[in-house]
C-alpha positions as CSV (number, residue, x, y, z in Angstrom):
1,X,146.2,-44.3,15.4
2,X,143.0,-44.4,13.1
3,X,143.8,-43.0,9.6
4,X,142.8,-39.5,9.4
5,X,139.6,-39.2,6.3
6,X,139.6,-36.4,4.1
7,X,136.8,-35.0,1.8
8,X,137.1,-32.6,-1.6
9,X,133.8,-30.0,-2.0
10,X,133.2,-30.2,-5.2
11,X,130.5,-27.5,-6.6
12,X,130.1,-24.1,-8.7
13,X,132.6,-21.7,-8.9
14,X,133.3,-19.8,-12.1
15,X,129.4,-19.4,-12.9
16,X,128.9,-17.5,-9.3
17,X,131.8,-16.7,-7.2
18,X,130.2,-15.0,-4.9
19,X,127.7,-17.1,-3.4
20,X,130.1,-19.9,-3.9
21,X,131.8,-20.2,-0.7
22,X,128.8,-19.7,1.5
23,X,127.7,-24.0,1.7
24,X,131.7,-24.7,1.6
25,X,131.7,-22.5,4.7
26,X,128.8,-24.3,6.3
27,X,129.8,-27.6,5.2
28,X,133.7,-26.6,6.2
29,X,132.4,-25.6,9.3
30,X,130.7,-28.3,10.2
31,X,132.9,-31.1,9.1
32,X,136.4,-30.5,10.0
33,X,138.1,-32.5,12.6
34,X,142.3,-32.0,12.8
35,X,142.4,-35.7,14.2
36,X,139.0,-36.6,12.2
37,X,138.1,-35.1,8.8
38,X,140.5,-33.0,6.7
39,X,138.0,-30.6,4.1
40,X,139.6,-29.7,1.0
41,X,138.2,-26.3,0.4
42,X,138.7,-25.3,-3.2
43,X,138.1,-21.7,-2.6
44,X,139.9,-21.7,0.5
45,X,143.0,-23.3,-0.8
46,X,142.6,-21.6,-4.7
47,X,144.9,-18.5,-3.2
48,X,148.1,-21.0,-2.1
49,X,147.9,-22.6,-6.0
50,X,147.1,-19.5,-8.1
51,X,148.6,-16.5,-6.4
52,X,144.8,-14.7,-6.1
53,X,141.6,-15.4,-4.2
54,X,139.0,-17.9,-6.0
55,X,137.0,-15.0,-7.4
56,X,139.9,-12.2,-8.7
57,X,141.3,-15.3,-10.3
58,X,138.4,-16.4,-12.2
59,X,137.8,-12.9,-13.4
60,X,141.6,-13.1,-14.6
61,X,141.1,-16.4,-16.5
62,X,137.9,-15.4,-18.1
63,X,140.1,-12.1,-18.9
64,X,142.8,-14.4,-20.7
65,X,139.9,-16.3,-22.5
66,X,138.7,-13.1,-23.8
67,X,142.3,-11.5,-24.9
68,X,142.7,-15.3,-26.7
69,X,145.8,-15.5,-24.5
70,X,145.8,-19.4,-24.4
71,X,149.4,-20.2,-23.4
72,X,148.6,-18.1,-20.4
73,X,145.2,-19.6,-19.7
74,X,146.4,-22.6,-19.9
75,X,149.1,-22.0,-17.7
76,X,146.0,-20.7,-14.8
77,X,144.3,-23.6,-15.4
78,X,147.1,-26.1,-15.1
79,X,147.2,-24.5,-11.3
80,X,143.8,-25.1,-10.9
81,X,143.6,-28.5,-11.7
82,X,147.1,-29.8,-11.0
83,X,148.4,-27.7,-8.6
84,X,152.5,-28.4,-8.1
85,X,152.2,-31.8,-10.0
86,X,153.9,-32.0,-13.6
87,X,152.0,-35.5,-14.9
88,X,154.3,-38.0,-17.1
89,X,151.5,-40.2,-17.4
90,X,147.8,-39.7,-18.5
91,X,145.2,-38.4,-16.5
92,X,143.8,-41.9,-15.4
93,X,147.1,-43.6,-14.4
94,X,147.8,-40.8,-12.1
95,X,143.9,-40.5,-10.2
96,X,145.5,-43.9,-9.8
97,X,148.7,-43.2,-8.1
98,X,147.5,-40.6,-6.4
99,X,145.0,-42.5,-4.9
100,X,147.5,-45.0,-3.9
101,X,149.8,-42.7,-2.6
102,X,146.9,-41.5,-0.4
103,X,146.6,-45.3,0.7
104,X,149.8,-45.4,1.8
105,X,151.2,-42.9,3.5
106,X,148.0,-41.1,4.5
107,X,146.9,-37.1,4.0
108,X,148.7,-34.5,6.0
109,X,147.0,-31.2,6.3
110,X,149.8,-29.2,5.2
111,X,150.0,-30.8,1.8
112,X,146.7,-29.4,0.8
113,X,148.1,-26.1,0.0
114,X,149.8,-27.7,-2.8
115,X,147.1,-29.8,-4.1
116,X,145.2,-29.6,-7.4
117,X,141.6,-30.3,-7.8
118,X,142.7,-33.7,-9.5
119,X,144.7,-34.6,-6.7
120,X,142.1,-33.2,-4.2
121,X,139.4,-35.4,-5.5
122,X,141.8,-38.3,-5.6
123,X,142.9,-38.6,-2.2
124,X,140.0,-38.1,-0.7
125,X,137.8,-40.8,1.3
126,X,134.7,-39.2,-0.1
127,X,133.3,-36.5,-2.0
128,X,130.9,-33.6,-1.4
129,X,129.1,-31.9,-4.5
130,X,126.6,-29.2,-4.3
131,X,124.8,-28.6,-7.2
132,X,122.2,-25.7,-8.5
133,X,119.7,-26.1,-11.5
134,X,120.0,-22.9,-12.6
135,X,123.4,-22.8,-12.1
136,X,125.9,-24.2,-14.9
137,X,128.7,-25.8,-14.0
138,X,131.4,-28.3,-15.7
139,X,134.3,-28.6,-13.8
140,X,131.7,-30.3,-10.6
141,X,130.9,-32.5,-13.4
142,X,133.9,-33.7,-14.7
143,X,135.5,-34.2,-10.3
144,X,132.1,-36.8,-9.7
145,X,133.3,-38.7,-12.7
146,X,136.7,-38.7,-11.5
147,X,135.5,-39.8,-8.0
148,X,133.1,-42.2,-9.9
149,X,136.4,-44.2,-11.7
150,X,138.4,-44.0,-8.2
151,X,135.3,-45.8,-6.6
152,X,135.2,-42.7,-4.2
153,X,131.8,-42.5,-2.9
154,X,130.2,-38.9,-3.9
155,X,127.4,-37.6,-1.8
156,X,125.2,-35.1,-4.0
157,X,123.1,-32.3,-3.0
158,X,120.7,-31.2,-5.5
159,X,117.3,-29.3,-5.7
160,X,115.6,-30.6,-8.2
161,X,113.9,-34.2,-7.5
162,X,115.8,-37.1,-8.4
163,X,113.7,-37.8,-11.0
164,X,114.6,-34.7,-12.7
165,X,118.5,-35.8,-12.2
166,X,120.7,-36.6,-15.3
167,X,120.5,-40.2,-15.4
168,X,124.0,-40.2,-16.5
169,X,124.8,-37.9,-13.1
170,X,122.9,-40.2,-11.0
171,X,124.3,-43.1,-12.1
172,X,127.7,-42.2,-11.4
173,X,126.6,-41.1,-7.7
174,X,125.3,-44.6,-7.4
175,X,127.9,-46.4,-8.9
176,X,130.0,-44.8,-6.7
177,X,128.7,-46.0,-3.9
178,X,127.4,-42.2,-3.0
179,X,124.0,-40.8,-2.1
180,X,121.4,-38.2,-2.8
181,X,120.5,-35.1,-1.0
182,X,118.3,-32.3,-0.9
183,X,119.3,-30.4,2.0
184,X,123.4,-29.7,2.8
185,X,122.3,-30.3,6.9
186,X,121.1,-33.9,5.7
187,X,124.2,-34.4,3.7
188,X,126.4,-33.4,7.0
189,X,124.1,-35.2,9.8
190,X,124.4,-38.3,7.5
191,X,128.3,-38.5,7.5
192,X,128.7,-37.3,10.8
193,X,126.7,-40.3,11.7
194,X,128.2,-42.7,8.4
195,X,132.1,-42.1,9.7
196,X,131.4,-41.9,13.4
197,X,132.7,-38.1,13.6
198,X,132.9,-36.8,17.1
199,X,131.6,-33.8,18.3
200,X,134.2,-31.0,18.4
201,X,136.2,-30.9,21.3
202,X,135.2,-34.2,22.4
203,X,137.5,-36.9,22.9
């Protein structure tokens, strides 16, 4: 049986919640095979880890930020980022293990629920990051450089020529062995075609 790939969506969500799920949907949409290509939705998964839907609970953490209540924020983030996973090691020896563990005994669509954005990015085949301009966002930032150390190929959309790009963004796409996009249906006809997905219902 061929191993089943999974991809993170890696983008905005704080700095606009409301406008954030609508390329996750397309790209969700699009992508997902059962038997194919698992899609690690952050927005659709946020509810399992947190207890609230992706945009009541950032309302709540920016809340907590403004009350100072760091214990607690902390707390939010911590399901955010590492979902059920307590870490006894640093940061980079676990992207590490997880990755392994990913290796080895595959990605199983019910474990998502559970998931972190760490552990997301991790154990995923490659990566999908849609980013804005005018649109600020850090936590999209800091998942390409994890998928940049993990060697896990990041495929970018941006709107803005390449040109224009970071140069310390673009050269973690490229040395993770990702692309450039401008338009989110280029981005999903090229890894429909890159990892041979088949139409669905096809078989």
């Amino acid at each position: 049986m061929e191993k089943i790939l999974t991809t993170y969506l890696a983008g905005y969500i704080e700095a606009s919640p409301e406008t954030a799920f609508s390329w996750r949907d397309v790209a969700y949409k699009a992508l997902y095979r059962p038997l194919q290509l698992l899609v690690y939705d952050p927005i659709r998964q946020e509810a399992s880890k947190t207890g609230k839907e992706a945009g009541a609970h950032v309302k709540y953490i920016v809340g907590l930020k403004k009350a100072g209540k760091y214990k607690q924020f902390d707390k939010e983030m911590d399901k955010i980022w590492l979902g059920t996973i307590k870490p006894t090691v640093d940061l980079g020896r676990l992207f590490e293990l997880l990755k392994d563990r990913a290796n080895v005994d595959g990605n199983h669509e019910e474990e998502l629920k559970s998931w972190g954005d760490f552990e997301a990015v991790a154990r995923s085949d490659f990566t999908i990051a849609y980013m804005k301009k005018d649109i600020q966002t850090v936590g999209t930032i800091g998942e390409i450089f994890e998928a940049m150390l993990l060697k896990i190929p990041v495929y970018l959309i941006i709107d803005s020529p390449k040109t224009e790009t970071n140069s310390t963004l673009l050269y973690w796409v490229r040395y993770s062995g990702g692309e450039i996009f401008y338009k989110l249906e280029d981005c999903i006809s090229f890894i429909k075609e890159k990892y041979n997905l088949k139409e669905k219902g096809a078989k």
